[in-house]
VOGU-3710 file (C-alpha; in Angstrom, 3 decimals, decimal comma):
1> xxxxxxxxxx> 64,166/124,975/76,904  64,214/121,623/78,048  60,814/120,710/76,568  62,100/121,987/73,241  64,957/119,449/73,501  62,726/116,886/74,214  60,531/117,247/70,461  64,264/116,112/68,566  64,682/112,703/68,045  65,649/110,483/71,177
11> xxxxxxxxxx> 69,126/109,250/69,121  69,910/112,703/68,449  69,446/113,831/72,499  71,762/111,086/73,320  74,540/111,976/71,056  74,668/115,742/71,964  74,874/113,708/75,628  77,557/111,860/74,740  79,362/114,637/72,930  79,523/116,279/76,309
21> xxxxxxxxxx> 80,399/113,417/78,254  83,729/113,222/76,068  84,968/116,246/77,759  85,728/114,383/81,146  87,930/112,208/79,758  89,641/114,488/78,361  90,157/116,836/81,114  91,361/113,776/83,294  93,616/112,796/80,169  94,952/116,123/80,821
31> xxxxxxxxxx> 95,418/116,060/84,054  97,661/112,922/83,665  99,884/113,849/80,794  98,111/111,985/78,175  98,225/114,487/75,819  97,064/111,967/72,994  94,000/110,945/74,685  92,816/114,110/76,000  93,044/115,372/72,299  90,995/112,449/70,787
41> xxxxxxxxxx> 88,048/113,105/73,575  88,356/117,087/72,944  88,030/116,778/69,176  85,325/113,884/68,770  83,465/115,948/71,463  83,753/119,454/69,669  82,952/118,043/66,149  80,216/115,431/67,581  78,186/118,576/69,164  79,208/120,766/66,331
51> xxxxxxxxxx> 77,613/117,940/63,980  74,456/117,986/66,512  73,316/120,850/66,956  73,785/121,400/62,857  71,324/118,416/62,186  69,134/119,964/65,009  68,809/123,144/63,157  67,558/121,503/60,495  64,991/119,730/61,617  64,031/122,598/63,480
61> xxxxxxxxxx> 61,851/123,948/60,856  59,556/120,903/60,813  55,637/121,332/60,282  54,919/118,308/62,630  57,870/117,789/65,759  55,963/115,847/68,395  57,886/112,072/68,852  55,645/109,219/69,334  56,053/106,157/71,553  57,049/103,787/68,585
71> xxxxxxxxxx> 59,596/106,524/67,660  61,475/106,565/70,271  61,628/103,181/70,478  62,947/102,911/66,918  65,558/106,058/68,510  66,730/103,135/71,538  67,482/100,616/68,751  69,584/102,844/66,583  70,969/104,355/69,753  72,273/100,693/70,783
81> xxxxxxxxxx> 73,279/100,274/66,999  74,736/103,398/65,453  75,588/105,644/68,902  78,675/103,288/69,618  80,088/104,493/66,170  79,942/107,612/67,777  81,218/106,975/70,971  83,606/104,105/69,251  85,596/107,135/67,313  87,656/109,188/71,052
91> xxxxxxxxxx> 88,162/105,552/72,277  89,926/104,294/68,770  91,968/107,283/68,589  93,033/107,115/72,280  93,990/103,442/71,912  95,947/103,390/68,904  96,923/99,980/68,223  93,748/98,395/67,870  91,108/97,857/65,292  87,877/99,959/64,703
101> xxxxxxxxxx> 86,022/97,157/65,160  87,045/96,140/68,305  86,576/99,826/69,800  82,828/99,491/68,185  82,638/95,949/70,063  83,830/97,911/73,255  81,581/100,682/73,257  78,173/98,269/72,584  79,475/96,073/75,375  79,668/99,257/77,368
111> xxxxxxxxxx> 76,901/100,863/76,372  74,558/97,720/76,679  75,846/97,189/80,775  77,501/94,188/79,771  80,790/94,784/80,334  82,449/92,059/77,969  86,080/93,452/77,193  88,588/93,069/74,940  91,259/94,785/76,768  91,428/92,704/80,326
121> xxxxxxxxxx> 95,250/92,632/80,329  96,538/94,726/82,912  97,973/97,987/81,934  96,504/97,952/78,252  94,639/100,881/78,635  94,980/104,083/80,746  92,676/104,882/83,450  91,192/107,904/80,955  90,124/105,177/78,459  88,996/102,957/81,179
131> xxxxxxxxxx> 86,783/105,724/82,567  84,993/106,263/79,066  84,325/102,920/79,756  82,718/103,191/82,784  80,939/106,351/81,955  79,646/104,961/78,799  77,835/102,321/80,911  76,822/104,466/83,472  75,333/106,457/80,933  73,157/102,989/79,493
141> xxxxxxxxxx> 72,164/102,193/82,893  70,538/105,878/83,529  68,876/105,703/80,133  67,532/102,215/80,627  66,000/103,843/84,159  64,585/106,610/81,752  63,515/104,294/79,161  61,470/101,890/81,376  59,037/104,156/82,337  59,071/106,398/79,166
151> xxxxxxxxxx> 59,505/104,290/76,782  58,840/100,926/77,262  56,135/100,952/79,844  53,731/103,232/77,796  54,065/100,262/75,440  53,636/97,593/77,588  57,215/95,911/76,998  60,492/95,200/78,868  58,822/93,354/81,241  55,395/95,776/82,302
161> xxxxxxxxxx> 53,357/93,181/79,564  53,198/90,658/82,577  50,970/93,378/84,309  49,734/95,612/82,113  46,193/95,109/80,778  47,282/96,384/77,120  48,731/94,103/74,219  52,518/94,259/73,957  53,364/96,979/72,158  50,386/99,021/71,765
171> xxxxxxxxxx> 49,013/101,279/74,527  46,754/100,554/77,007  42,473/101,170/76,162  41,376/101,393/79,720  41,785/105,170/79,733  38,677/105,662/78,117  38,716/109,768/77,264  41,575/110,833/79,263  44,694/110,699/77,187  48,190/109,859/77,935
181> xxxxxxxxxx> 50,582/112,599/78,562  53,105/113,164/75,303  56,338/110,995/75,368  58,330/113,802/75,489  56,590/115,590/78,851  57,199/111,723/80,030  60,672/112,193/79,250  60,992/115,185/80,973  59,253/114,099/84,001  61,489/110,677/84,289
191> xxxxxxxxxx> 64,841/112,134/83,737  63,982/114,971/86,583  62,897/112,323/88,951  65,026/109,546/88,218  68,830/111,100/87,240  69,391/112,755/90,476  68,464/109,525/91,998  70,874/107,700/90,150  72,992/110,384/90,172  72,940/109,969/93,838
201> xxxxxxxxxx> 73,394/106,350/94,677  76,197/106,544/92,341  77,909/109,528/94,770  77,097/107,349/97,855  78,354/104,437/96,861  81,984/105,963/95,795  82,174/107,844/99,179  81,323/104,399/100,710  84,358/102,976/98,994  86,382/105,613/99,275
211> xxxxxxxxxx> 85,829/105,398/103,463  86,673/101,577/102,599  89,795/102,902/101,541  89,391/102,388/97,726  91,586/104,831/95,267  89,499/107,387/93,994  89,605/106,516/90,510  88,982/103,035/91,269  86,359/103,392/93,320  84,652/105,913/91,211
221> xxxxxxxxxx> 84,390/103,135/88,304  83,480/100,620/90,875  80,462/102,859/91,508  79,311/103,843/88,542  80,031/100,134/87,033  77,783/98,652/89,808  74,863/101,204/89,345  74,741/99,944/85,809  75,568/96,599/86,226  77,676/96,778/83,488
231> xxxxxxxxxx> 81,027/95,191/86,111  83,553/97,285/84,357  86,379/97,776/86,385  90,230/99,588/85,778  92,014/96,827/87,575  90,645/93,373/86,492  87,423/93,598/89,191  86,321/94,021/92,828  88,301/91,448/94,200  91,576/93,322/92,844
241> xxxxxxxxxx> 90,245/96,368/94,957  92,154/97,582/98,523  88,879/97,747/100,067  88,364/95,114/101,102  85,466/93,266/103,059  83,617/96,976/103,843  83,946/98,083/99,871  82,591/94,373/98,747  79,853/95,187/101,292  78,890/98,319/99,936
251> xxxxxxxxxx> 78,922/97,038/96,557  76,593/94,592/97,892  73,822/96,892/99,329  73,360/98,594/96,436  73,026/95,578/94,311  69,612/95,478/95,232  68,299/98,093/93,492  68,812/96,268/90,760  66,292/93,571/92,122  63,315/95,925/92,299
261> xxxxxxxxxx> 62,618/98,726/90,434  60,577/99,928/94,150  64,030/100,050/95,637  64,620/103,399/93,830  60,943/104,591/92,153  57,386/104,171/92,594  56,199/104,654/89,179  55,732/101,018/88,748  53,037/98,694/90,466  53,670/94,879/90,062
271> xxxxxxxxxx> 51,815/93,772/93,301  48,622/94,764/94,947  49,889/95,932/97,968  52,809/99,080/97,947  56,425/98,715/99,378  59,351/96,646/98,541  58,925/94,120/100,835  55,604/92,718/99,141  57,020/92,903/96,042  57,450/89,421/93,798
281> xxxxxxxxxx> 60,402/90,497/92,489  62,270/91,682/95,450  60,958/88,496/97,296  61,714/86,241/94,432  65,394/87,414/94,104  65,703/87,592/98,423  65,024/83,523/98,204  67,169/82,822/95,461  69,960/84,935/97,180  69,675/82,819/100,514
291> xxxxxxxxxx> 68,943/79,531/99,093  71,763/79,224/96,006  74,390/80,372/98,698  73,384/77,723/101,261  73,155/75,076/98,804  76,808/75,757/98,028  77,733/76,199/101,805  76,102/72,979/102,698  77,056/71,040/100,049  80,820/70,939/101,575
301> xxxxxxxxxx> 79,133/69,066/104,531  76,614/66,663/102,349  80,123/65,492/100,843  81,787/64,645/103,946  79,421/62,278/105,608  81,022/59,860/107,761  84,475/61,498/107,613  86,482/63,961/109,895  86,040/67,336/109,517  88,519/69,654/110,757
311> xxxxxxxxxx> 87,329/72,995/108,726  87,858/76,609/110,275  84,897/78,389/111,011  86,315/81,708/109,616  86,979/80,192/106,603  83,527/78,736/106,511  82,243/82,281/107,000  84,726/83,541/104,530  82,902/81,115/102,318  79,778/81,904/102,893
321> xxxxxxxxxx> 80,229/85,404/102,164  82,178/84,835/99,491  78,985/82,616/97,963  76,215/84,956/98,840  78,123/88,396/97,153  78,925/86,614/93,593  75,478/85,065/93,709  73,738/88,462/93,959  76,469/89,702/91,727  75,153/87,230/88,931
331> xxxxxxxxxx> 71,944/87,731/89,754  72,077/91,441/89,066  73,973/90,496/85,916  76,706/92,546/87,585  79,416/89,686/87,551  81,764/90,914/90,170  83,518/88,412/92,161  84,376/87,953/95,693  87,737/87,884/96,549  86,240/85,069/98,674
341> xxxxxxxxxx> 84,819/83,213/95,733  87,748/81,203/95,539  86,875/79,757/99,084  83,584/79,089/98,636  84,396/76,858/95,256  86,490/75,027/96,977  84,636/74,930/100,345  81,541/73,467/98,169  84,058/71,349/95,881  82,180/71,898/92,687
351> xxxxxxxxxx> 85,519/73,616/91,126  84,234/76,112/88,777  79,970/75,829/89,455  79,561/77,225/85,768  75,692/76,302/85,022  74,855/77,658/88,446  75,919/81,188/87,419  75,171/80,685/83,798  71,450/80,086/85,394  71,344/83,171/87,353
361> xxxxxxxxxx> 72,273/85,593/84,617  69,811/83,811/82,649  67,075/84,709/85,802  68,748/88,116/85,926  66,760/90,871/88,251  64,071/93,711/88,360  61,868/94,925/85,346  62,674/98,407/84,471  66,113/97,832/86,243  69,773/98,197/84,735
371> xxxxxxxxxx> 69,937/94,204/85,292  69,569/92,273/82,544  68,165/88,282/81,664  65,130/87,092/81,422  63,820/89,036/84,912  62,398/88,070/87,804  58,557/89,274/87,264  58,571/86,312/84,516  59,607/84,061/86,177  57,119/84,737/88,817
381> xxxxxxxxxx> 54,560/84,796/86,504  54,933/81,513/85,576  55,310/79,913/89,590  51,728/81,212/90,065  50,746/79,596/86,851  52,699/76,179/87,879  51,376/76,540/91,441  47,505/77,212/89,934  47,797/74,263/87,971  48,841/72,280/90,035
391> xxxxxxxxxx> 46,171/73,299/92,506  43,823/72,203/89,932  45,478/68,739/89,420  44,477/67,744/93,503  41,421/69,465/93,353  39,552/70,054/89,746  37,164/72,647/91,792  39,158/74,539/93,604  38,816/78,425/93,044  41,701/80,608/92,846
401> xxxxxxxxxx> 42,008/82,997/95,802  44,023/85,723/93,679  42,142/88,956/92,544  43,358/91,805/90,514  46,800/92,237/89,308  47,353/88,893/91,032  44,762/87,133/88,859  46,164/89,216/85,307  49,639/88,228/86,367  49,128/84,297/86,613
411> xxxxxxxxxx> 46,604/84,086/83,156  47,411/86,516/80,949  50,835/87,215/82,479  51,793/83,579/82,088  50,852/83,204/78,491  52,609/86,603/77,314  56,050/85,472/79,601  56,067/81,956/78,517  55,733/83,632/75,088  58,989/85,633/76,031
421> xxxxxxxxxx> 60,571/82,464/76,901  60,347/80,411/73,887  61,406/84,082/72,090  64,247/83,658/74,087  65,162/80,634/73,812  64,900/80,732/69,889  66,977/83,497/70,278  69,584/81,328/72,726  69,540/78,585/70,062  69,710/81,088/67,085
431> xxxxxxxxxx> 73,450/83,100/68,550  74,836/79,788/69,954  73,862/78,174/66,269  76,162/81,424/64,766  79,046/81,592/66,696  79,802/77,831/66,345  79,629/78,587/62,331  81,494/81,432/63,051  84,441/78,746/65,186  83,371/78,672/68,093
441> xxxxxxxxxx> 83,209/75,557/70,194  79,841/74,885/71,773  80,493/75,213/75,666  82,077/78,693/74,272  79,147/79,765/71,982  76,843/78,611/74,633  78,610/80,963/76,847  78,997/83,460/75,056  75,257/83,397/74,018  74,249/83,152/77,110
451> xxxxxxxxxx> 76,301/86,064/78,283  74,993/88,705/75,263  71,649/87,802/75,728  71,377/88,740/79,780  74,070/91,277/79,503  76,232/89,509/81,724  79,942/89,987/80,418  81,997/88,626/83,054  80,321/85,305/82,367  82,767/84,591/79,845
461> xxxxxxxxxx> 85,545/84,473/82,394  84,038/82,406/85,094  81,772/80,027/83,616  84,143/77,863/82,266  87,247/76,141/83,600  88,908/78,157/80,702  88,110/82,060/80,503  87,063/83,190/76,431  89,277/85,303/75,266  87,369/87,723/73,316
471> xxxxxxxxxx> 90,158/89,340/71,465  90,869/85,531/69,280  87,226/86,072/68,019  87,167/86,406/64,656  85,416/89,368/63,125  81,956/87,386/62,420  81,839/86,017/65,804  82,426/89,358/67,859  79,779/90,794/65,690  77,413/88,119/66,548
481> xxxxxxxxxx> 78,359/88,799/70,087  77,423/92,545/69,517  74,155/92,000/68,175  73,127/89,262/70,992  73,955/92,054/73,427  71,980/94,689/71,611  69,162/91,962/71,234  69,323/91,283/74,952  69,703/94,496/75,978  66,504/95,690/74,048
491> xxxxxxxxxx> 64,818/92,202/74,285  62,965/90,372/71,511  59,252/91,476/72,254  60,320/95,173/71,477  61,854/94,096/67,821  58,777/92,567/67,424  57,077/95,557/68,634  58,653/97,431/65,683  57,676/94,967/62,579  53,908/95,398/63,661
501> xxxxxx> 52,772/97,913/61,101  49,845/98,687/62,919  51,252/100,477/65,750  52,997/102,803/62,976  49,601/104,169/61,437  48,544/107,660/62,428
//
């Protein structure tokens, strides 16, 4: 049965999903007298999987029904295009007094993990429309999981290029006559490994928070908002949360799968030896998680040199903490605050340390992870190329000491993510270039860039002394915004990917 699902188009597979998924809003919509809501979610849910399985029938009778690779990649970019239109349609209904456009904004920011919103006041929305929401991006985080290794790595993009021995976009000749299992048997094998995983560590962490004495609802969006890294939250973020210090530190421990794709799945190899612990990325993001916070602990003593100080130690270590959870949170392109953050800005003095964060959503976390940016295995890439060359600056004769993927990773590795770099940062220039045509003051199209392109929503709140407010956007800029999430989101290689016309022949 399933493997008959599996030979539809990927677009279609995801709407029948998310025609289903409508039905839990409206039972808790139900459940808490909002007879409106629960009606819009029933409806658009009925219909949507009416319309479904309709279209589904008909291309049932096709000759040829196997899906290639550059299909389905084609089915992720509509999906991130059209499927908020779908999933747009319960969440305008439910709201009322808003525009279309605004609910389409709000379901790509959702669907994307970014987690921009438009509706940040308190009490704007119920807690059914908040938990689309969060469902919504719980649902993009489990299909980016999917994705990676179904999708994308077959294809050497979303990050595998670095270490793959194929050209981006096209499959891999090194399997000589054995051939590649079909993308939909891929499919089928991913989502069976990989949903009750996620699945999982989504149920942990809300029992975790719920021990931490979290409301249920709360903490269930909390969850499912931090497996995604989309930071969507029904009360205005973590800090708002009667948790406290154990629910920030759950939060925290789970943040790390989104460092490492080997924190959840062994189906990808980015080092020569197995485990976590030797690999670049998890390493990588462990040293920029002690060293950022310490430079912003220590920086409060740098600054009084030669003067009294008289500062409590438990607000040093509420500063500390507070330091080292937003950093990872940025990292992770998460952007949940501490409710300590305020102490450790003013315990390092820098006010509102805007570039610093801006930097680490730029960095963002693990290939084939829910975290967005530019990822960690890049940047990596290009340290062993910097430290290489400048090996060869103090000694022309030296002989590198890497072999294998080490080797691929700092020549051809380097070239293709230095590639992805400039890509990006024509893309960086390109949305900032748009939004201030479309009104937007620089530092705010900067941000707001910045924030699309690594997925990083809450961005817009805390990088500036002044938060954004998205909802004075005109119509051009918000869908500007929309497309730099879907181009982030998808990332620039795999558009590219698509305009090759070779990888379409038969």
């Amino acid at each position: 049965m399933i493997a008959r699902l599996l030979t539809f188009p990927l677009i279609l597979i995801l709407a029948g999903i998310a025609a289903l998924m409508m039905y839990l809003p409206a039972i808790d919509a139900g459940m808490r007298g909002f007879s409106g809501v629960g009606k819009a979610f029933a409806f658009s849910g009925t219909i949507g999987f009416a319309l479904v399985i309709t279209i589904g029938l008909a291309l049932s009778g096709r000759s040829d029904q196997r899906m290639s690779d550059t299909q389905n990649l084609m089915s992720l970019l509509l999906a991130y295009v059209l499927l908020p239109v779908f999933l747009a349609i319960p969440f305008y209904s439910g709201v009322r007094n808003t525009t279309f456009l605004n609910a389409y904004f709000e379901m790509v920011s959702s669907f994307t993990t970014t987690g921009a919103t438009l509706f940040g006041t308190p009490g704007r929305l119920v807690d059914s429309l908040h938990l689309w929401r969060a469902l919504v991006g719980w649902g993009g985080g489990l299909l980016l999981w999917i994705s990676a290794s179904a999708v994308l790595a077959p294809l050497n993009l979303g990050g595998f290029e670095v270490t793959a021995r194929g050209e981006p976009g096209q499959d891999e000749t090194v399997l000589g006559r054995f051939e590649r299992a079909s993308p939909a048997k891929r499919l089928a094998q991913s989502t069976r490994v990989l949903a009750p995983v996620y699945i999982g560590l989504t149920a942990a962490l809300w029992i975790c928070l719920l021990v931490g004495g979290e409301r249920a609802f709360v903490a269930a969006v909390h969850a499912m908002s931090t497996m995604a890294t989309s930071g969507i939250s029904s009360i205005g973020g973590l800090q708002n949360g009667t948790s406290g210090f154990a629910g920030e530190f759950a939060v925290f421990l789970f943040f790390f799968f989104s460092l490492s794709r080997l924190t959840f799945s062994s189906d990808t190899i980015t080092s020569m030896r197995p485990g976590v612990v030797n690999d670049p990325e998890f390493r990588l993001g462990v040293v920029l998680l002690i060293g950022v916070p310490l430079i912003l602990f220590l920086r409060h003593w740098i600054a009084t040199l030669g003067v009294e100080d008289t500062s409590d130690w438990r607000l040093a270590l509420r500063a500390l903490w507070g330091a080292v959870f937003t950093v990872l949170s940025f990292l992770s392109t998460t952007g949940f605050e501490s409710a300590d953050w305020q102490e450790a800005r003013d315990w390092s003095g820098l006010g509102t340390p805007g570039l610093i964060l801006l930097g680490l959503s730029l960095v963002g976390g693990g290939v084939a992870t829910t975290a967005g940016g530019v990822k960690l295995l890049r940047v990596y890439a290009l340290y062993l190329h910097a430290r290489r060359e400048t090996e060869r600056l103090v000694h022309p004769s030296s002989v590198g000491r890497a072999t294998g993927v080490g080797r691929r990773i700092r020549r051809q590795g380097a070239y293709i993510a230095w590639i992805f770099f400039m890509l990006f940062a024509m893309s960086l220039t390109f949305v900032t270039a748009l939004l201030a045509l479309a009104g937007q003051g620089f530092d705010a199209a900067l941000i707001l860039a910045i924030s699309g392109l690594s997925t990083t929503g809450p961005l817009i709140l805390t990088a500036s002394d002044t938060p954004i407010r998205l909802l004075e956007l005109s119509d051009a800029a918000k869908m500007i915004y929309a497309m730099a999430m879907v181009l982030g989101r998808l990332e620039t290689l795999a558009l590219i990917a698509l305009l090759n016309p070779s990888i379409w022949r038969d």
